[in-house]
MIMI-159132 format. One record per residue (C-alpha): residue in one letter; x, y, z. Coordinates in steps of 0.25 Angstrom, whole numbers, padded with zeros to 4 digits, always signed. Layout:
REM residues N
AXYZ;...
***
This chain:
REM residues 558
X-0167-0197-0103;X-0176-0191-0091;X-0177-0177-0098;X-0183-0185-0111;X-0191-0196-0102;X-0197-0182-0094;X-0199-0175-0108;X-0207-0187-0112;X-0216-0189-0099;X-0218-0175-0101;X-0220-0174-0115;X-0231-0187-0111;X-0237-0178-0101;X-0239-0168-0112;X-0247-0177-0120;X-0255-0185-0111;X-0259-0176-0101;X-0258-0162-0104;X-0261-0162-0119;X-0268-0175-0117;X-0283-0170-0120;X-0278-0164-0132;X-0269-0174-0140;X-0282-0185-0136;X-0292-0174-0142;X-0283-0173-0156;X-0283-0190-0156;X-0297-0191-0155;X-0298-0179-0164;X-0290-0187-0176;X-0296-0203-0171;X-0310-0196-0169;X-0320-0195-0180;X-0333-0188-0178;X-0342-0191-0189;X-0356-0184-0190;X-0370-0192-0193;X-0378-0183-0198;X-0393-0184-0194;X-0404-0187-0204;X-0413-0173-0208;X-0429-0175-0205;X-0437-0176-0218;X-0444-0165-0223;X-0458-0170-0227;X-0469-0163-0235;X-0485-0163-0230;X-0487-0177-0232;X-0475-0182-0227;X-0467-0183-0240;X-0452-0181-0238;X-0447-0169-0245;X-0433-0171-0240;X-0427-0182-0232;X-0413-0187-0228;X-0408-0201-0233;X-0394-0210-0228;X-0383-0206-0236;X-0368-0208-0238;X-0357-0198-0236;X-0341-0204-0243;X-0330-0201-0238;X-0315-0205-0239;X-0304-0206-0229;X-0294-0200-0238;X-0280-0205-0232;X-0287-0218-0232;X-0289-0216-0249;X-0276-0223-0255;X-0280-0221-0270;X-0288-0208-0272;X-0291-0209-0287;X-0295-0223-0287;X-0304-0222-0274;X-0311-0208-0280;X-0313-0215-0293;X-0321-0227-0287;X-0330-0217-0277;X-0334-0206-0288;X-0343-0214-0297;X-0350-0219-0286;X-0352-0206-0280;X-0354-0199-0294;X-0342-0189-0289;X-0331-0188-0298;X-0320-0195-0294;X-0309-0182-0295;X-0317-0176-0285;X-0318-0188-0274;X-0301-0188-0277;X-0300-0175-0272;X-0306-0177-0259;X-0300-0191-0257;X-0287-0182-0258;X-0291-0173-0246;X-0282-0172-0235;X-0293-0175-0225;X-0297-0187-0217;X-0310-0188-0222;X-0318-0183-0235;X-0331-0183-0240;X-0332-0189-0255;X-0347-0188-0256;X-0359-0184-0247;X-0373-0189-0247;X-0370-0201-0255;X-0381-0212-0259;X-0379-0223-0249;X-0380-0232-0260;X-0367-0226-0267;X-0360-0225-0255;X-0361-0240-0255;X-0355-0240-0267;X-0342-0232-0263;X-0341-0240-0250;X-0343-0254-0258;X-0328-0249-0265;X-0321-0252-0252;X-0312-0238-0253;X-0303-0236-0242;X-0304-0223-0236;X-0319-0221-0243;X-0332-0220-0231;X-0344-0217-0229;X-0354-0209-0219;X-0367-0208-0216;X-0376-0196-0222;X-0390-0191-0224;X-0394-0185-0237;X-0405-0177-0239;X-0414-0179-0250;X-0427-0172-0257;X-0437-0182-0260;X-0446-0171-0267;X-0435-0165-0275;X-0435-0151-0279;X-0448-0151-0271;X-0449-0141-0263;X-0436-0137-0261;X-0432-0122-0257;X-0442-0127-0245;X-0437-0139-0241;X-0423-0133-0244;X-0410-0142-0243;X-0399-0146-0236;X-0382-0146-0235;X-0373-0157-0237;X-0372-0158-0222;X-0389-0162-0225;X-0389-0147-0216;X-0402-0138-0221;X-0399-0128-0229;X-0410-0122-0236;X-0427-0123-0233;X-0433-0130-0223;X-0421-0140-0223;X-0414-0126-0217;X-0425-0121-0209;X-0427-0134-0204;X-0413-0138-0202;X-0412-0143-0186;X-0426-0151-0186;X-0422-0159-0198;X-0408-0161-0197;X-0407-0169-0185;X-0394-0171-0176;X-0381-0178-0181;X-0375-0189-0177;X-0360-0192-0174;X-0350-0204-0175;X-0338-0203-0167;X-0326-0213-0173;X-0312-0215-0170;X-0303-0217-0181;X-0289-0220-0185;X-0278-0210-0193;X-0284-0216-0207;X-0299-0215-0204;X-0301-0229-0200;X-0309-0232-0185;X-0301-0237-0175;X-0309-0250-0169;X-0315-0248-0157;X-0312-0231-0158;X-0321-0222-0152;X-0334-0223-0159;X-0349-0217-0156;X-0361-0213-0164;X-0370-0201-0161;X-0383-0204-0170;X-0389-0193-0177;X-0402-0190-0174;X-0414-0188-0187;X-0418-0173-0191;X-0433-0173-0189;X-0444-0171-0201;X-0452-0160-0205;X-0463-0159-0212;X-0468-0150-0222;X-0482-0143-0225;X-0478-0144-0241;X-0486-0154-0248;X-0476-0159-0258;X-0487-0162-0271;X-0492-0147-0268;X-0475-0144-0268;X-0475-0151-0281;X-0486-0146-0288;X-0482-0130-0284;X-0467-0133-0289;X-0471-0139-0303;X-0483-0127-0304;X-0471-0115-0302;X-0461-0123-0309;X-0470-0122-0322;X-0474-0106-0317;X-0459-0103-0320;X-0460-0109-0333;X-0473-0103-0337;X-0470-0089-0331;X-0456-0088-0331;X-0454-0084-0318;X-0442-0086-0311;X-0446-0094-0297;X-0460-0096-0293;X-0465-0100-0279;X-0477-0105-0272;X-0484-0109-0259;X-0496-0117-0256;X-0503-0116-0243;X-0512-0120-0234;X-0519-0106-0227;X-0523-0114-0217;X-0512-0120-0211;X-0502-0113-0217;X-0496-0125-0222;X-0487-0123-0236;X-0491-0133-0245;X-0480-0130-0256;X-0470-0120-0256;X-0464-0118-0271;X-0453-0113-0277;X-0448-0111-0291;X-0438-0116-0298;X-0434-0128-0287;X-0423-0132-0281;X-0416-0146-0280;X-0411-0149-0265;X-0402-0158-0271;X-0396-0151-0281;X-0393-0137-0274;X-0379-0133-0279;X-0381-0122-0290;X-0395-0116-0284;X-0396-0101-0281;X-0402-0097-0268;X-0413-0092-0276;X-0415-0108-0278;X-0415-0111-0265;X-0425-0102-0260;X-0439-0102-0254;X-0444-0092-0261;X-0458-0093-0255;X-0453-0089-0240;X-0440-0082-0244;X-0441-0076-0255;X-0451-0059-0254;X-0456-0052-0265;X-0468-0043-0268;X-0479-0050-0268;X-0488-0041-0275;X-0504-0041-0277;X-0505-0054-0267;X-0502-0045-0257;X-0517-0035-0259;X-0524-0047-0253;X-0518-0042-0239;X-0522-0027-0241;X-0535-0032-0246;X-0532-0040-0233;X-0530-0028-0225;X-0542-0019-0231;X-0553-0030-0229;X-0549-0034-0214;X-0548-0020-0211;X-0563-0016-0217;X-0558-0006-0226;X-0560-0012-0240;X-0571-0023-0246;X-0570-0033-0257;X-0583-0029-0263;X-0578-0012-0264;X-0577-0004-0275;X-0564+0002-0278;X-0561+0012-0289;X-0547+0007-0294;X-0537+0015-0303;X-0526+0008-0309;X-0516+0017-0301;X-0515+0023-0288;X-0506+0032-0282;X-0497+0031-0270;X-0487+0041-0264;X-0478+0042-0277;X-0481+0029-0284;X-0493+0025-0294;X-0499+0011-0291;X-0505+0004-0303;X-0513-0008-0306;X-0508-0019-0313;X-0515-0013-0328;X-0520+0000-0330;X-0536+0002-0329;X-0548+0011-0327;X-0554+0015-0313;X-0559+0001-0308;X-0572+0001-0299;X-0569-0012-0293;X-0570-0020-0280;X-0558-0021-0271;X-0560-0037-0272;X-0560-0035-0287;X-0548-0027-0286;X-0540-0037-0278;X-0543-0046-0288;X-0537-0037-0299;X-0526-0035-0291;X-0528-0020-0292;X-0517-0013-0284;X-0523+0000-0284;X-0535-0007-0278;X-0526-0012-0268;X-0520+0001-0265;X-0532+0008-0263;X-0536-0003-0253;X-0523-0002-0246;X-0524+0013-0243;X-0536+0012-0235;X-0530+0000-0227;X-0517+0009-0225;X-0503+0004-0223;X-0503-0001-0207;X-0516-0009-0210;X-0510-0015-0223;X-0497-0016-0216;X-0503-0024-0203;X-0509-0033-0213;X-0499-0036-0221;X-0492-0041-0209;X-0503-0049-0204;X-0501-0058-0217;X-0486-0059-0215;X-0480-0052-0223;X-0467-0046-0219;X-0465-0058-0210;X-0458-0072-0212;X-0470-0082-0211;X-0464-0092-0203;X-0464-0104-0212;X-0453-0110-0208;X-0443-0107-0220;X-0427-0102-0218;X-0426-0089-0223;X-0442-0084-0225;X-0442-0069-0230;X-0455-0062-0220;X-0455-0052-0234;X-0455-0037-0233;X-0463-0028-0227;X-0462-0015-0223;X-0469-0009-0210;X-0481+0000-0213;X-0471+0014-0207;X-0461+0009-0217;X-0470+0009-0231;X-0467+0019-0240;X-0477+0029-0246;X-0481+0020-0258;X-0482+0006-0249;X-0497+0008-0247;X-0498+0005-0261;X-0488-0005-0264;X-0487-0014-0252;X-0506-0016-0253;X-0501-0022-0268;X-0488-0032-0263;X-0477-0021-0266;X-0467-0017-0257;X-0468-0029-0249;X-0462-0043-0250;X-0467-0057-0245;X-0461-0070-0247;X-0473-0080-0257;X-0474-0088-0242;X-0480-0074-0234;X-0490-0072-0248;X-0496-0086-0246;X-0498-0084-0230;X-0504-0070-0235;X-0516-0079-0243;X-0515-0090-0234;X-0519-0080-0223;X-0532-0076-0231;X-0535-0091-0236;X-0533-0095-0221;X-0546-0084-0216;X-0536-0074-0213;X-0528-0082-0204;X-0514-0084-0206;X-0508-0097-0203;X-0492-0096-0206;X-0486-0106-0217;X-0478-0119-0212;X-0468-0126-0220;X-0466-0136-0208;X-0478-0143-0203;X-0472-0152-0195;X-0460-0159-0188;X-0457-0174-0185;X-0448-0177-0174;X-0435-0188-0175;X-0446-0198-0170;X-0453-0196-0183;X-0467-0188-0176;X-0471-0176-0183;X-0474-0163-0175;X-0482-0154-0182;X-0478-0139-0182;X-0487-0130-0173;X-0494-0120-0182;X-0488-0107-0182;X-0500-0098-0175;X-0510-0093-0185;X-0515-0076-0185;X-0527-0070-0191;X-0523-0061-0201;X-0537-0055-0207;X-0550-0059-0203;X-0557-0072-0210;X-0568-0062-0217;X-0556-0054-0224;X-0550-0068-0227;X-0561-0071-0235;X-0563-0058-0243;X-0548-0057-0247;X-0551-0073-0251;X-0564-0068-0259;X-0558-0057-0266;X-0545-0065-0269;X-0555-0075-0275;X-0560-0064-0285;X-0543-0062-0289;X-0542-0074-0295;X-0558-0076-0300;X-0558-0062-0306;X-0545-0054-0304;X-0529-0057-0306;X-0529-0071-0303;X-0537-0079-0313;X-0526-0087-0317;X-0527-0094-0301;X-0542-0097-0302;X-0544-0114-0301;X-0558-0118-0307;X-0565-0126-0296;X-0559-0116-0283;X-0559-0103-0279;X-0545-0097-0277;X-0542-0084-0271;X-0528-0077-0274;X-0521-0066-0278;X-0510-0061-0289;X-0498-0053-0285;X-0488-0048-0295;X-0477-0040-0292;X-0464-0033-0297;X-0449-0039-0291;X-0442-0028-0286;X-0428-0024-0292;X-0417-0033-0284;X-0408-0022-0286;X-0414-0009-0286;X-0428-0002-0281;X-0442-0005-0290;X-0445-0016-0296;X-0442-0027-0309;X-0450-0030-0320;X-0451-0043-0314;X-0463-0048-0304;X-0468-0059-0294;X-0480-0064-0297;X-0490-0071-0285;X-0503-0078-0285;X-0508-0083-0270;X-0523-0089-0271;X-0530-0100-0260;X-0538-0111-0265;X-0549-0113-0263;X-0554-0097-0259;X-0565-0100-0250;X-0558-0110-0242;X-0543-0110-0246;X-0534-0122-0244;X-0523-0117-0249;X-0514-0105-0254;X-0505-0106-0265;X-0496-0093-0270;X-0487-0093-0281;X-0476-0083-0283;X-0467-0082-0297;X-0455-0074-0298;X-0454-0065-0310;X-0464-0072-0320;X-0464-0068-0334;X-0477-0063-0335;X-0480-0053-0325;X-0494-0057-0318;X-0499-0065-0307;X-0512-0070-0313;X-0503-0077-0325;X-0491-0083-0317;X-0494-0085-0304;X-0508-0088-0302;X-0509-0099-0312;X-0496-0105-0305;X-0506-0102-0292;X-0517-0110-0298;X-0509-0125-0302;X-0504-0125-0288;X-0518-0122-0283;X-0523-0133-0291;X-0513-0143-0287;X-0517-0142-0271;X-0530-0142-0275;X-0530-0155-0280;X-0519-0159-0268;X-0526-0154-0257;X-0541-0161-0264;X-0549-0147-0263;X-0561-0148-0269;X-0567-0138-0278;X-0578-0128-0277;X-0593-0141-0277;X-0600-0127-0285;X-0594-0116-0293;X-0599-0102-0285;X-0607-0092-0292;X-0601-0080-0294;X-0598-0072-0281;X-0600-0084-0273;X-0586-0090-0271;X-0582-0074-0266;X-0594-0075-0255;X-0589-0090-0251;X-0575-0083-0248;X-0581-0073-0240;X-0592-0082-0233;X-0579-0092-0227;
***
């Protein structure tokens, strides 16, 4: 009797003082249930303060499943409600689990509805849903988010910690089955709201560039399109396209290819848009002039490779202005050796290119582009005419806005500004601002892209009432899988409106068109956009058509 009475006061020691942190940690462990609240994410708002994407109260069900005596009968009242098939709520009452989910994000209306049953072992929990007011609007920028409401693509992703708040946590004691013991231990932690951005998108200018590509894909057979509206001299994006869309809400199936934002992650060759900054290069350094005769070819040799222009032609005795606005490349060329490939190079990089743009969007490509020691023999030639480069559609717009803004570049925003949890907004300083060319170059490259869509490739961009000033860029795809190129190509129209005073930049970029020119796919995509913001933004056109010659002098007098 005293060996067993000292084996059990030993045993007891055992347990309630040596081991005695360890056995309470387990009970609370199986007593003790931690549920998470999660926090509301901030609203994503356009310009004008129209929510684009927003979180609503929602209802997550879930079942005790020990607590479930009759499985088919319980799984066959909740799955009409829910719109689930009844088989697949069975199968996860059937888990051996103390708790499953049988539905997330659920309608709190049909939540109700399952709670009104009166099921035992059927509950429910607090969510937040998020929700896209606008749609489809928009949404490779906005982006989405995962079942945990964490974001996962856009800015919803690039934005993630500002919008998603912190969460919130109730501790509750319960019993073997589920239940709360009365009086258990029981605290709330509330969670605390994700703050509000807001965008520089304005969502009717959104709208309107959406439906223009959606009909460009369907009139020019290309496969995706995309297009950015800008202000040049905020740098605020007024629209940022792409096409075909993409539903936040209905994700499952979509290629990555869907989901991207192919106008900041997405390089190509840009083509002839890309002569304005050798143009760029030649006027600021004093070493061509609009007004010069030039005695073009229609081919021009380089090292081992014959450039040619778009068709065959006789010796043209022609103005370098008039050969920007034929998109000569051999005029280009011709420009480009004097300037050399260090001074082309320098300005190439004072637009951007090669560098990401700092927008404010996960995963922005800064493009390609070599450094001058590293061109090949034949890039003198092919980089002055946009080959041999790349640049994302988002770096061609910042390249015109640059010129439409007097030379000064001004980098794009997404983001315009923040609102803290108390609801006051705090706008986003302005990223700093650099001088790219001087405002008298500005004004000649604007004059002589003027006379591209008045007299040269870009007809189809003219809008009777305002001067516009743009340029064509058509250009081959390069072979995924091998050196040269495919028969395929990328066409780009990028214009300002109205050219002597520009309020805003609209470029338009279509992926493998049917038709192989610029002038016939995407400037008139260029030119139902512009019309769009015209009328949205109230600009008034041109009081007196100018004489001939004279809307050219106005460009360069300002």
């Amino acid at each position: 009797m005293a060996l067993m009475l000292v084996s059990v006061a030993g045993r007891l020691v055992q347990l309630q003082v040596v081991k005695a942190s360890t056995f309470e940690s387990l009970g609370a462990r199986q007593r003790i249930r931690h549920v998470e609240l999660p926090a509301k994410r901030g609203t994503i708002f356009d310009r004008n303060g129209v929510p684009l994407a927003m979180s609503i109260d929602a209802r997550a069900i879930y079942a005790t499943p020990k607590l479930v005596t009759d499985k088919p009968a319980t799984a066959a009242a909740i799955g009409p409600l829910l719109g689930i098939e009844s088989a697949l709520i069975e199968d996860r009452l059937k888990k051996d689990a103390p708790f499953v989910y049988l539905a997330r994000k659920v309608d709190i209306a049909a939540a109700d509805r399952v709670m009104a049953l009166g099921l035992e072992g059927i509950g429910t929990l607090d969510e937040i849903k998020r929700v896209y007011p606008a749609g489809t609007l928009g949404a490779q920028v906005i982006g989405f988010v995962g079942t945990d409401n964490t974001g996962l693509g856009g800015l919803e992703a690039g934005w993630e910690k500002l919008l998603a708040g912190v969460a919130g946590e109730e501790i509750m004691e319960q019993d073997p089955h589920g239940r709360p013991i009365p009086n258990g231990n029981s605290r709330v932690h509330l969670p605390e709201r994700g703050q509000d951005i807001v965008l520089t998108i304005d969502r009717d200018i959104q709208f309107a560039a959406e439906q223009a590509l959606e009909r460009a894909l369907a009139t020019t057979g290309a496969h995706n399109a995309t297009a950015i509206v800008m202000e040049p001299r905020t740098g605020d994006i007024l629209a940022m396209a792409n096409w075909p869309g993409l539903d936040p809400d209905a994700l499952t199936g979509a290629s990555a290819e869907q989901l991207r934002n192919r106008a900041v992650q997405d390089a190509y060759e840009p083509g002839s848009v890309n002569k304005v900054i050798t143009a760029a290069a030649a006027l600021e350094a004093h070493l061509a002039d609009p007004a010069e005769i030039l005695r073009v070819p229609d081919h021009f040799r380089i090292a081992d490779k014959t450039f040619h222009d778009f068709k065959s032609h006789s010796p043209w005795r022609i103005t370098y202005a008039e050969a920007l606005a034929r998109s000569s490349n051999v005029g280009t060329i011709q420009i480009a050796l004097r300037v050399g490939k260090d001074r082309l190079h320098t300005m190439l990089s004072k637009f951007g290119l090669g560098a990401r743009t700092g927008v404010g969007f996960p995963g922005e490509s800064s493009g390609i582009l070599l450094d001058a020691a590293d061109w090949y023999s034949t890039s003198i030639g092919t980089i002055p005419i946009g080959q041999g480069i790349a640049v994302t559609p988002l770096q061609v717009a910042q390249v015109y806005a640059t010129i439409a803004n007097d030379g000064v570049l001004i980098p794009p925003r997404l983001v315009r500004a923040t609102a803290d949890r108390d609801g006051a907004a705090v706008e986003r300083d302005a990223a700093p601002h650099r001088r790219v060319i001087s405002a008298y170059t500005a004004a000649e490259l604007r004059a002589m892209l003027l006379g591209v869509v008045e007299d040269g490739t870009g007809h189809n961009a003219a809008i009777p009432g305002y001067l516009v000033a743009g340029k064509t860029g058509t250009a081959r795809k390069p072979l995924a899988d091998a050196r040269g190129y495919s028969r395929d190509v990328i066409t780009t129209f990028v214009g300002m409106v109205p050219a002597e005073a520009p309020r805003f930049i609209v470029a338009v970029v279509l992926d493998s068109p049917a038709t192989h020119t610029s002038s016939a796919t995407a400037a008139p995509v260029f030119a139902e956009i512009a019309r769009f913001c015209i009328a949205r933004l109230k600009i008034p056109p041109m009081i007196v058509p100018s004489p001939e010659g004279a809307s050219l002098a106005t460009i360069r007098a300002r």
